[in-house]
C-alpha positions as CSV (number, residue, x, y, z in Angstrom):
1,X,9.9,-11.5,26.8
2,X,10.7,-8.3,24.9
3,X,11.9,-4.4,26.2
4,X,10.0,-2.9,23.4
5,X,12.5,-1.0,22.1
6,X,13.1,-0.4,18.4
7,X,15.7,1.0,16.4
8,X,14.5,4.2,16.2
9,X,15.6,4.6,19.9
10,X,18.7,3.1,19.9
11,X,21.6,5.0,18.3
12,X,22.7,2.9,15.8
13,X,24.7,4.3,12.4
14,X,25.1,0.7,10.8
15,X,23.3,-2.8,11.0
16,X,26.3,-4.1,13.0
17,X,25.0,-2.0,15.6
18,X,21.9,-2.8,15.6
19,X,22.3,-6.7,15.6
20,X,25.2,-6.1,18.1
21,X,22.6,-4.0,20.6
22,X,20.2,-6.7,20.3
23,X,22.6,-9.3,21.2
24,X,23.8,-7.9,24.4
25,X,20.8,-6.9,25.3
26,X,18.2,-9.6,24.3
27,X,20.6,-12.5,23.2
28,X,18.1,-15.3,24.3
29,X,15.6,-13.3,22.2
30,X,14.5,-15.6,19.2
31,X,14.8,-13.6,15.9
32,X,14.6,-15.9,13.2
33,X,12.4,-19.7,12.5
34,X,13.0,-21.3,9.5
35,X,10.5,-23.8,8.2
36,X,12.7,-26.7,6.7
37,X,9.9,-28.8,4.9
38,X,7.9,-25.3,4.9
39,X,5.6,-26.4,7.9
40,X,7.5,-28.6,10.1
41,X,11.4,-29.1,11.2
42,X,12.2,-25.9,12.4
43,X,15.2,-24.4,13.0
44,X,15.7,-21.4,15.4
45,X,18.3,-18.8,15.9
46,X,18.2,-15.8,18.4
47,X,19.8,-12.9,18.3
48,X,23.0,-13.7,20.6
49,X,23.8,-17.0,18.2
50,X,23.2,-14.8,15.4
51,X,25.7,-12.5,16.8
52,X,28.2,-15.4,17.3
53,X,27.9,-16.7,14.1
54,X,28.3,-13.7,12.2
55,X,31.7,-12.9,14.0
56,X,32.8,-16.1,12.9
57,X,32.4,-15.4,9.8
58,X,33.6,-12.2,9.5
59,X,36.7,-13.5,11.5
60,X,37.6,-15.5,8.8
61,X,36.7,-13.3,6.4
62,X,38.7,-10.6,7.7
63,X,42.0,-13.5,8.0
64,X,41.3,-14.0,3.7
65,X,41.9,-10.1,3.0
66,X,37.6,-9.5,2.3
67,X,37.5,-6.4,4.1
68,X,35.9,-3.6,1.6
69,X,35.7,-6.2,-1.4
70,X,32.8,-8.2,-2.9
71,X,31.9,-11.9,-2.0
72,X,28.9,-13.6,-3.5
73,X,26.7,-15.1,-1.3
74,X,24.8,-18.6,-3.2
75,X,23.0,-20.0,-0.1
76,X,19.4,-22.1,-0.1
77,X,17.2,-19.8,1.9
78,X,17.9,-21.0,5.6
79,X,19.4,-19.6,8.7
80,X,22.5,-20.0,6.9
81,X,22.2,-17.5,4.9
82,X,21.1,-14.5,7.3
83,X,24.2,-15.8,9.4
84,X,26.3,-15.1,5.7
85,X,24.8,-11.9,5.5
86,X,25.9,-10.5,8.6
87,X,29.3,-12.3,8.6
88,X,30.1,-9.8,5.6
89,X,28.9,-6.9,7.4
90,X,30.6,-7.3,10.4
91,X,33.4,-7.8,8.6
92,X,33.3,-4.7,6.0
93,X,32.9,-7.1,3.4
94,X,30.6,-5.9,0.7
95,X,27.4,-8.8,0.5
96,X,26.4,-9.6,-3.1
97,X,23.3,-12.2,-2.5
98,X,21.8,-14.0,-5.7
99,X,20.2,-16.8,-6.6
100,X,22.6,-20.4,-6.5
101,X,22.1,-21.5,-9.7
102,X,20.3,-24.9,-10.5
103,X,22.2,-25.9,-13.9
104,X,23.2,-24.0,-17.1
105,X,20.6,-21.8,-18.4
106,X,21.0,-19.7,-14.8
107,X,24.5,-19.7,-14.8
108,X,24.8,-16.4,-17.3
109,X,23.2,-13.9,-14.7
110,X,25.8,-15.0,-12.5
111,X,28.7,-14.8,-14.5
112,X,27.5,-11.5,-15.1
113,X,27.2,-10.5,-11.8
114,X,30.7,-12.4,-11.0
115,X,32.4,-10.1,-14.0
116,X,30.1,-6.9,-12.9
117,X,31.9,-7.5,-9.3
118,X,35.0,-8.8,-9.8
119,X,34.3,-11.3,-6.9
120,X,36.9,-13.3,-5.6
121,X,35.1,-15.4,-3.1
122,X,31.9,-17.4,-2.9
123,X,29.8,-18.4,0.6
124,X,27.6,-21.5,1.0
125,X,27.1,-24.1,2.2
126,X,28.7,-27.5,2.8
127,X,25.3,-28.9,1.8
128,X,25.4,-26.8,-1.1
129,X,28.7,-26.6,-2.2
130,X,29.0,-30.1,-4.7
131,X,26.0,-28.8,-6.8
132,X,27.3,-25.6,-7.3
133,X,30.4,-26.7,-8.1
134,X,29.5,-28.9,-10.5
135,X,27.7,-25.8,-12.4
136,X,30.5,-23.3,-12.4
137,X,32.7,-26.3,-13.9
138,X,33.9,-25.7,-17.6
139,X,33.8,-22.0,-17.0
140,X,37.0,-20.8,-17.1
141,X,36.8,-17.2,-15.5
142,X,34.9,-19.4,-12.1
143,X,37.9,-21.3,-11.5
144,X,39.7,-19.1,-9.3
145,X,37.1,-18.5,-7.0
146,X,37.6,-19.2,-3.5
147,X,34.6,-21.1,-2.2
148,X,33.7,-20.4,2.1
149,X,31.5,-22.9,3.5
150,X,30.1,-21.1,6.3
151,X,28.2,-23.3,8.2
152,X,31.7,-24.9,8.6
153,X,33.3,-22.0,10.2
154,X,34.3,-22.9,13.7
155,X,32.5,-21.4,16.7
156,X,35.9,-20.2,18.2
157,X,36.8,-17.8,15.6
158,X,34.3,-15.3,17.1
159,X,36.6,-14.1,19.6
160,X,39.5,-13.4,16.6
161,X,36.7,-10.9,15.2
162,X,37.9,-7.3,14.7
163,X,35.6,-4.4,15.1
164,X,35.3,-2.5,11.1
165,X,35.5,0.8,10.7
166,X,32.4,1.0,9.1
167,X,29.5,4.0,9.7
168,X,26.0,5.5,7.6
169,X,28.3,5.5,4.3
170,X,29.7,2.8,4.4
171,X,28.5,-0.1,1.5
172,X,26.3,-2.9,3.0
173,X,25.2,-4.8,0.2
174,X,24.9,-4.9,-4.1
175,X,21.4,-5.7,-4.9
176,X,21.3,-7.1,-8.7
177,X,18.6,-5.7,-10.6
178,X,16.1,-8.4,-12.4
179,X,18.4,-7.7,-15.5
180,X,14.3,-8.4,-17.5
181,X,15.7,-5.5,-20.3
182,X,19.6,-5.8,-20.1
183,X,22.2,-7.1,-17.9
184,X,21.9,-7.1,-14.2
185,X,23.4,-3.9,-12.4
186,X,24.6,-3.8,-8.6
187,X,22.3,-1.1,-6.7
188,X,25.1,-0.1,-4.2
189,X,23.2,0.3,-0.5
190,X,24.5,1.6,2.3
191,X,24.3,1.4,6.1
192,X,22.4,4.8,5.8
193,X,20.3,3.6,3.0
194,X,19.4,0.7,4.9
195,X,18.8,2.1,8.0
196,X,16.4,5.4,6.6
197,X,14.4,2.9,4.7
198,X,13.7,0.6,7.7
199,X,12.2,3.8,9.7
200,X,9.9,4.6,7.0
201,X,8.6,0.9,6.8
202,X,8.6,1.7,10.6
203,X,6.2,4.7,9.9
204,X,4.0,3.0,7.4
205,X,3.7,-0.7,8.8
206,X,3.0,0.8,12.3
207,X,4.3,-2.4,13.7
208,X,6.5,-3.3,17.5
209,X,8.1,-5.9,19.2
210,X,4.8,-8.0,19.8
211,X,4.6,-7.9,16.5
212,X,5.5,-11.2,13.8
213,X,6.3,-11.6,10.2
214,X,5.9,-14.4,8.0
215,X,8.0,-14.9,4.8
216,X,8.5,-17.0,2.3
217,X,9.7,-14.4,-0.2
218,X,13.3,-15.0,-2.0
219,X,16.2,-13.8,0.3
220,X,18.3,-12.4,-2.1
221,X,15.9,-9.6,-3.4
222,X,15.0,-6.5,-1.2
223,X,11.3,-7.3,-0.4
224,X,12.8,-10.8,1.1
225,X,16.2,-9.5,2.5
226,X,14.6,-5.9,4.0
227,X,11.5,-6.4,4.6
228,X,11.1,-10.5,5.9
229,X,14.5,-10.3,7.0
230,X,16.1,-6.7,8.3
231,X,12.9,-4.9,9.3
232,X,12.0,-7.4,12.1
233,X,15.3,-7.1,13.6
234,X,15.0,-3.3,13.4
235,X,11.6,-3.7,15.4
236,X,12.8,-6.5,17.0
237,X,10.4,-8.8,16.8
238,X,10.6,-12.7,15.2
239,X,10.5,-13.7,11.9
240,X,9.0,-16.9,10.1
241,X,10.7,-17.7,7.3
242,X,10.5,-21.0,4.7
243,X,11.7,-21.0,0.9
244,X,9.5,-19.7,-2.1
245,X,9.8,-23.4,-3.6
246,X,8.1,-24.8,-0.3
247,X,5.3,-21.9,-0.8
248,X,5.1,-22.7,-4.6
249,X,4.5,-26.4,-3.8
250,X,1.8,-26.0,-1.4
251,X,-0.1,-22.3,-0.9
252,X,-1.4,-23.3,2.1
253,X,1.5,-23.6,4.2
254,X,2.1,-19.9,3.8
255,X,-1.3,-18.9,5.2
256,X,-0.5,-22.0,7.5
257,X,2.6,-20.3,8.8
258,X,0.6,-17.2,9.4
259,X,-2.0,-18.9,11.8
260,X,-0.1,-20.9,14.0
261,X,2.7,-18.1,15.0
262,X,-0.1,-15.5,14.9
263,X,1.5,-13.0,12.7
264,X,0.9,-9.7,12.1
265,X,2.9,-9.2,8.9
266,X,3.3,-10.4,5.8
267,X,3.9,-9.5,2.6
268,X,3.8,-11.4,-1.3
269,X,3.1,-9.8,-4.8
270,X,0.1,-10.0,-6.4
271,X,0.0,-13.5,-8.0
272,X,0.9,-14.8,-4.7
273,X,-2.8,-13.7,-3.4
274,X,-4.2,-15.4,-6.3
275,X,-2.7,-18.7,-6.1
276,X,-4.3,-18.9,-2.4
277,X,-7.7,-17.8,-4.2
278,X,-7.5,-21.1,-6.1
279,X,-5.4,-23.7,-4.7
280,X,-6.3,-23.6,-1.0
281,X,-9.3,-26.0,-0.3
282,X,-12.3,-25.3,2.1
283,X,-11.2,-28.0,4.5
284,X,-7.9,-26.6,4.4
285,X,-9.5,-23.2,5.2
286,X,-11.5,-24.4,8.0
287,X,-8.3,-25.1,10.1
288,X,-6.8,-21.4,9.8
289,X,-6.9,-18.2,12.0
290,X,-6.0,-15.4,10.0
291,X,-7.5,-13.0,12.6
292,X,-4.3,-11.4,13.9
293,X,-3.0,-10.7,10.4
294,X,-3.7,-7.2,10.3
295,X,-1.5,-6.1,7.7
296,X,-1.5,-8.1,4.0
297,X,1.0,-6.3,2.2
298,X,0.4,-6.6,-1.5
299,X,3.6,-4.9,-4.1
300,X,6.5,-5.7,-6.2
301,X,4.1,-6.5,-9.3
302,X,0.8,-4.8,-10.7
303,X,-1.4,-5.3,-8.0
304,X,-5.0,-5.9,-8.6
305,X,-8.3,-5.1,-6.7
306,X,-10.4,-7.7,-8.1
307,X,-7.6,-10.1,-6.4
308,X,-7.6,-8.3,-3.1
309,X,-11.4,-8.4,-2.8
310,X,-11.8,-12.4,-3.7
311,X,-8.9,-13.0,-1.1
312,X,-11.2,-11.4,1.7
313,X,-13.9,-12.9,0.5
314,X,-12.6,-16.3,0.1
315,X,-10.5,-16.2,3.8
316,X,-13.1,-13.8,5.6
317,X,-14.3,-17.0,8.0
318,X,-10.9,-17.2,8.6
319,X,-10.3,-13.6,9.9
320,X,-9.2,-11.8,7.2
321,X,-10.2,-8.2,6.9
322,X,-10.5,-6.0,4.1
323,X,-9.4,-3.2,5.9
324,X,-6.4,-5.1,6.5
325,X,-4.4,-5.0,2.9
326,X,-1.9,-2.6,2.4
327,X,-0.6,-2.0,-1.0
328,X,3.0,-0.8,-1.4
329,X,5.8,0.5,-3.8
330,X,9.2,0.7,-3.8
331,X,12.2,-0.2,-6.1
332,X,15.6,-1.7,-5.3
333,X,17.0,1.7,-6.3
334,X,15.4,3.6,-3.2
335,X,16.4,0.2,-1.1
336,X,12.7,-0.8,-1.2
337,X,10.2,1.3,0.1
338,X,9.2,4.3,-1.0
339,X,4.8,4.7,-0.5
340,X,1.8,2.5,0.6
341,X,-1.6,2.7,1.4
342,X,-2.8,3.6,5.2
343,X,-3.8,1.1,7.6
344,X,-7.0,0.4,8.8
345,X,-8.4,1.8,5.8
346,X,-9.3,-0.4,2.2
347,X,-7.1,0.8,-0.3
348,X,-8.1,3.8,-2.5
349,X,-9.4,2.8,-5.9
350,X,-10.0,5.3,-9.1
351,X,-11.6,4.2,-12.2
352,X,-10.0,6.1,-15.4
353,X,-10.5,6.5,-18.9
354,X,-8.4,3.9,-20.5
355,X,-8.0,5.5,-24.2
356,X,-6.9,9.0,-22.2
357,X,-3.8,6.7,-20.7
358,X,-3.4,6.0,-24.1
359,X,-2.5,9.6,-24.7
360,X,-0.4,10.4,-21.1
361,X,-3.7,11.5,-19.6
362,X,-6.1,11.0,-16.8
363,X,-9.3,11.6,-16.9
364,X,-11.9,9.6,-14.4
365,X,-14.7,6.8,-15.4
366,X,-17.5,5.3,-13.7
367,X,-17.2,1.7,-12.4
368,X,-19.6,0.2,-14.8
369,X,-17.5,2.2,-18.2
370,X,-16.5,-1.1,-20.7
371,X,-13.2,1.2,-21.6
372,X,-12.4,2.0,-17.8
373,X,-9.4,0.8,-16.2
374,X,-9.5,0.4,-12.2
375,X,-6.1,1.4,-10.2
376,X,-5.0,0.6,-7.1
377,X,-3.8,4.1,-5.2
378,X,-1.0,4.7,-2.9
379,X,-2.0,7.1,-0.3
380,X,0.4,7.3,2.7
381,X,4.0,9.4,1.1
382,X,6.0,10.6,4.2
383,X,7.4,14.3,4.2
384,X,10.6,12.6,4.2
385,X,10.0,11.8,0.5
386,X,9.8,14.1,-2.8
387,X,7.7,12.4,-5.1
388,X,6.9,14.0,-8.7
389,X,5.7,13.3,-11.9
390,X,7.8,14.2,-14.4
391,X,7.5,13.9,-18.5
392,X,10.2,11.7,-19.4
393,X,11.0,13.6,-22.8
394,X,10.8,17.4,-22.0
395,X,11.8,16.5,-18.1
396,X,9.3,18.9,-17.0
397,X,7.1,18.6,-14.0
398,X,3.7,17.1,-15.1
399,X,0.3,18.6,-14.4
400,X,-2.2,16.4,-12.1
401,X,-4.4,15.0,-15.3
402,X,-1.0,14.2,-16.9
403,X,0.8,10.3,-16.9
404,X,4.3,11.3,-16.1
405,X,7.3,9.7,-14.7
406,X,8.0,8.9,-11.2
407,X,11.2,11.1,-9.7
408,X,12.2,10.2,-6.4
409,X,14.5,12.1,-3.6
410,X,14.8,10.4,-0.5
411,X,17.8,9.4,2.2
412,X,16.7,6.2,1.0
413,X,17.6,6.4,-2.5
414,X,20.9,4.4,-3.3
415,X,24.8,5.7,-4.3
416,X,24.1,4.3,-7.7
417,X,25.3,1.7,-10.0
418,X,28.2,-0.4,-9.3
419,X,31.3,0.5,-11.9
420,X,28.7,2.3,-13.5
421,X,29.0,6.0,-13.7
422,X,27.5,7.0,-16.8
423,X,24.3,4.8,-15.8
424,X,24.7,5.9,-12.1
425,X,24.3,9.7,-13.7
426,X,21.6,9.4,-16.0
427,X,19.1,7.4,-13.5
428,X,20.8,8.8,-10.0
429,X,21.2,12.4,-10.7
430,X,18.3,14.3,-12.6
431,X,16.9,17.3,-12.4
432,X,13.9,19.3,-14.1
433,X,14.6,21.4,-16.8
434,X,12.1,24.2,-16.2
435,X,13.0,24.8,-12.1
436,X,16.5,22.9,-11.8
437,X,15.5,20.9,-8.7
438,X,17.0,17.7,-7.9
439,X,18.9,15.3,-7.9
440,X,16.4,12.7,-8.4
441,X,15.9,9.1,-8.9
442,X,14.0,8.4,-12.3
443,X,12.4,5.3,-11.5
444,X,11.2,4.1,-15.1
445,X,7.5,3.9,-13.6
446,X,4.6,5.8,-14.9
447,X,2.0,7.0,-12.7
448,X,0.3,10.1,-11.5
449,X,-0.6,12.1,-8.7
450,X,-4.2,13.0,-7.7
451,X,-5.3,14.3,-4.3
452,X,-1.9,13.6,-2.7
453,X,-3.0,10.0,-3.7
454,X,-0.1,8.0,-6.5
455,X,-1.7,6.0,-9.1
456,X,1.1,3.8,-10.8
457,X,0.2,2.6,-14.6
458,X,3.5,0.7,-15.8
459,X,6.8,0.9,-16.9
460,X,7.9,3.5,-19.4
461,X,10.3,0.4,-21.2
462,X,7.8,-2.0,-21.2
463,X,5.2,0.4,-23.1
464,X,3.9,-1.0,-26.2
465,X,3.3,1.7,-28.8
466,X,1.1,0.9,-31.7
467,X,0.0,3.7,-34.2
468,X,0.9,6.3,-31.8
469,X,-1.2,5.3,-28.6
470,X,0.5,3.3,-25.4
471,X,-0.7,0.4,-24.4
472,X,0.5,-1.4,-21.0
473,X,1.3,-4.7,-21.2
474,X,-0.1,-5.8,-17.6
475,X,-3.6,-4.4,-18.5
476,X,-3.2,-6.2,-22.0
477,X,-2.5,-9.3,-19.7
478,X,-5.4,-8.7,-17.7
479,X,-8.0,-8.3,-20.6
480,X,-7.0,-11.3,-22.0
481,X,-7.0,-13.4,-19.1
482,X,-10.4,-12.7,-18.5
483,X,-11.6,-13.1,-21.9
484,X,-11.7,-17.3,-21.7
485,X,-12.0,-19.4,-18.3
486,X,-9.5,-21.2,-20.0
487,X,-6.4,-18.9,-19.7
488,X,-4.5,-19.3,-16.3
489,X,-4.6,-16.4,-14.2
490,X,-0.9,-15.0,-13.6
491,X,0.4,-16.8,-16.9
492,X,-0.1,-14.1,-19.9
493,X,2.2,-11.9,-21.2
494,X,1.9,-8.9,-24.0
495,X,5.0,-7.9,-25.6
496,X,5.5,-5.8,-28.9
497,X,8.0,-7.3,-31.9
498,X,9.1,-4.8,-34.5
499,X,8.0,-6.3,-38.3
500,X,9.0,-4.5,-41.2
501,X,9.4,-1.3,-39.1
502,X,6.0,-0.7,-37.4
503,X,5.8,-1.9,-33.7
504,X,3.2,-5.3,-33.9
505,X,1.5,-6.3,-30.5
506,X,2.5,-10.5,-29.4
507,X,0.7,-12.0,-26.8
508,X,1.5,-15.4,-24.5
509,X,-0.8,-16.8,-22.9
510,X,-0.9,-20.5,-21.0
511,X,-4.0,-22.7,-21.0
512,X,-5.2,-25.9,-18.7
C-alpha cells in the first residue's frame, strides 16, 4: 500500500531527504527489484533497508575523512550499488559512478576519471573486488587507493551515522561524459539540479505511486541513475531493474520484465526498440501483456520513426499502443531531461528537404520526396525551460527556417565542469551577441524550432563537411543501412578522415 504522495509535496532540499521521508514514512514500502539472472532470482530492497544501508555506509565513510571529497563507485548493476550511491550522499561524499572495468583496454577512461578527480577511495563489492584488483595492478598512480567493500559494511554502523550539512547546492554526484571526442569531463550535479530535473520528468511522464518502471539501462549514466533509479523514488513508486548484459543476451526478458510487474514506464534508446523488432520470436510474443505500458520512452540516440512504427506493429497483439511512445531529449549537462513529446498523442513527425539541411536550413517535403529526411519532433518544453536556436559562429539567435544550435537555461542545467573553468565558461556561460541574454548551456546539438515543436538534426562535432555542404553522420548511417538487407541495422557508422587537406567521407558498416 502506498500514501500517494510525491516529492513535489514533501519539502525536501536534498535526496537525503527524500529517501529519509520515505523511510519513516513507508519503510516496508518496496522500492527497488533487481533481476539477478535478468528474469529470475530477485533481490528486493524497500525503502527503510535502503535507509539502513546507506547510513552504514556513510558511517564509515564519514570515520575515513570522505566528507566533501570524491569516491569512485565500480559496482555490477545490483542493489549494491543504489545502497553505494546513497551511502555517499548521506555522508557528503561526492558519488563518481563509472563503469568497473573488465581488463586493459577500459582501464584508460578510468584512470582518467581517477586523475580528473583526484579520488582517493574506491566502493564495490566483495564479489567484485579480486577482478578489479587485478586490473588496476601494474598502474602505479591506482596503488594508493583505498578499496570499501560495501556490502561488507556492518549493519550496526548505522546508528554512528552523522547528519551532513548538506542543502539544494550542495554536489551530489560527477557524471563523466562519454569522452567519444576527448577525455571524459565530470558534469558537477547538485541536490538542486537533481531535484528540478525530477519535477519536470514529473510534469512530462505524468506518472504516481501506482505507477512501475522497468530498467535495464547502465546505472552509472543519467538516463539509468535518474531516470530507472531516482525518479521512482521521487514518485515513489517500485523499480525493476536487471543489467544491460542480461538485456543484451536475451531482448525478451526486458519486455518480459515489463509484463509480469505490469509497468507503466520504461525507457531504452533507439537500437534498443530494434533489437526487440528482430530477436523476439512469435511464441515468445504470445506470452506477453504489454497493455499497461503506457509510456515507451525512446532518447539518448537518433531516434527513428520507421523503428517506433514496426515496434507497435510487431507487439500490437501484445498491447502496445502507438499513442503510447514518448520521445525525449536531454543531456548529462542539464542532469537529463530537458523536452519530450506529449502523452497520449503519436509523436509529431515533419518531412524536410534534406539538401536545405545541407545548408543550415529547413524547408518542408512531402512524404513520398526521394531527397526528404523524416524527424522525430519534441513537442512538450515547460515554461520552466528557455530553449533557443542559436548560430554557433555569429551566436546570434536563429530564425525558424534556420538549423541553429540548441541553448539551454534551466534550474536544471549543471555548475559546470569539474576542475574545469575555462571549459565550464565556454559551454556553461553563453550569451547572444545581438541581445546579451543568458547565461546559457550550449549543448553541441543542432536542431530547430517550428510551431513551438524542436526538431533535433545531430551534433555540430560530429558534422561531416564535404565541399562546403554538412552532412550528418546518423542519416548517412541510415541510408546505408537500408541500401542492402545485408547490413545490420544499428551497426554502421559514417565518419569523415582528412586526406591531403580536403575532408573525405569513411563509412563502417557490419554484415551477417
Amino acid at each position: 500500500m502506498t500514501n500517494n504522495v510525491s516529492a513535489q509535496s514533501v519539502d525536501t532540499s536534498t535526496l537525503v531527504e527524500l529517501l529519509r521521508y520515505r523511510a519513516i514514512h513507508e519503510p516496508e514500502q518496496h522500492a527497488y527489484t533487481f533481476l539477478r539472472q535478468g528474469e529470475s532470482g530477485d533481490a528486493h530492497l524497500t525503502y527503510g533497508e535502503l535507509d539502513r544501508q546507506a547510513m552504514a555506509i556513510a558511517a564509515l565513510l564519514q570515520s575515513r575523512d570522505a566528507v566533501g571529497k570524491p569516491a569512485l563507485l565500480l559496482h555490477p548493476p545490483g542493489l549494491e550499488y543504489i545502497a553505494a550511491f546513497f551511502g555517499c550522499l548521506y555522508a557528503g561524499t561526492i558519488a563518481v559512478p563509472a563503469y568497473p572495468p573488465r581488463s586493459a583496454r577500459t582501464m584508460p577512461r578510468i584512470q582518467a576519471i581517477v586523475a580528473d578527480t583526484q579520488a582517493k577511495m574506491v566502493l564495490s563489492t566483495a564479489e567484485a573486488l579480486s577482478d578489479l584488483q587485478r586490473c588496476f595492478a601494474h598502474l602505479p598512480e591506482m596503488e594508493s587507493l583505498e578499496w570499501v567493500t560495501t556490502n561488507t559494511i556492518p549493519a550496526h554502523l548505522a546508528d554512528e551515522w552523522r547528519k551532513s550539512e548538506l542543502d539544494r547546492d550542495s554536489l551530489a554526484f560527477l557524471q563523466y561524459t562519454s569522452g567519444s571526442t576527448a577525455l571524459p569531463k565530470g558534469v558537477m550535479i547538485t541536490h538542486g539540479n537533481l531535484l528540478h530535473n525530477l519535477w519536470l520528468m514529473k510534469q512530462h511522464c505524468e506518472q504516481t505511486s501506482e505507477s512501475h518502471m522497468v530498467s535495464w539501462l547502465p546505472p552509472y549514466h543519467d538516463m539509468g541513475l535518474i531516470g530507472g533509479i531516482l525518479f521512482p523514488l521521487y514518485e515513489g513508486f517500485p523499480s525493476t531493474l536487471m543489467s544491460p548484459l542480461a538485456f543484451l543476451q536475451q531482448p525478451f526478458r526486458w519486455l518480459q520484465a515489463i509484463s509480469n510487474s505490469g509497468a507503466t514506464i520504461s525507457v531504452a534508446p533507439n537500437f534498443a526498440y530494434d533489437l526487440c523488432n528482430r530477436k523476439i520470436t512469435a511464441e515468445q510474443r504470445a506470452t506477453l501483456d504489454l497493455s499497461r505500458w503506457t509510456l515507451i520512452a525512446n532518447g539518448a540516440e537518433p531516434i527513428r520513426d520507421e523503428t517506433m512504427k514496426r515496434f507497435v506493429e510487431t507487439f500490437a497483439a501484445c498491447g502496445v499502443r502507438p499513442e503510447a511512445f514518448f520521445p525525449c531529449y536531454g543531456l548529462a549537462e542539464a542532469t537529463l531531461m530537458v523536452s519530450s513529446g506529449k502523452l497520449t498523442s503519436p509523436p509529431v513527425i515533419r518531412y524536410v528537404q534534406r539538401w536545405a539541411l545541407e545548408q543550415n536550413l529547413v524547408m518542408g517535403a512531402a512524404a513520398g520526396d526521394v531527397d526528404s529526411w523524416k524527424l522525430v519532433g519534441y513537442d512538450r518544453i515547460l515554461t520552466e525551460e528557455q530553449v533557443v536556436m542559436v548560430n554557433p559562429e555569429t551566436l546570434t539567435r536563429c530564425l525558424p527556417e534556420q538549423v541553429g544550435e540548441i541553448w539551454i537555461a534551466s534550474p536544471s542545467v549543471a555548475r559546470g565542469y569539474w576542475h574545469k573553468p575555462e571549459e565550464t565558461e565556454q559551454t556553461f556561460q553563453a550569451y547572444l551577441a545581438d541581445t546579451g541574454e543568458g547565461p546559457f548551456l550550449r549543448t553541441g546539438d543542432l536542431g530547430f524550432l517550428i510551431d513551438d515543436v524542436m526538431f533535433i538534426t545531430g551534433r555540430l562535432k560530429d558534422l561531416i563537411i564535404v565541399r562546403g555542404r554538412n552532412h550528418y553522420p546518423h542519416d548517412i548511417e541510415l541510408t546505408v543501412e537500408q541500401c542492402h538487407p545485408a547490413i545490420r541495422p544499428g551497426c554502421c557508422a559514417a565518419f569523415s578522415v582528412d586526406t591531403a587537406g580536403k575532408e573525405q567521407l569513411v563509412i563502417l558498416a557490419e554484415i551477417d
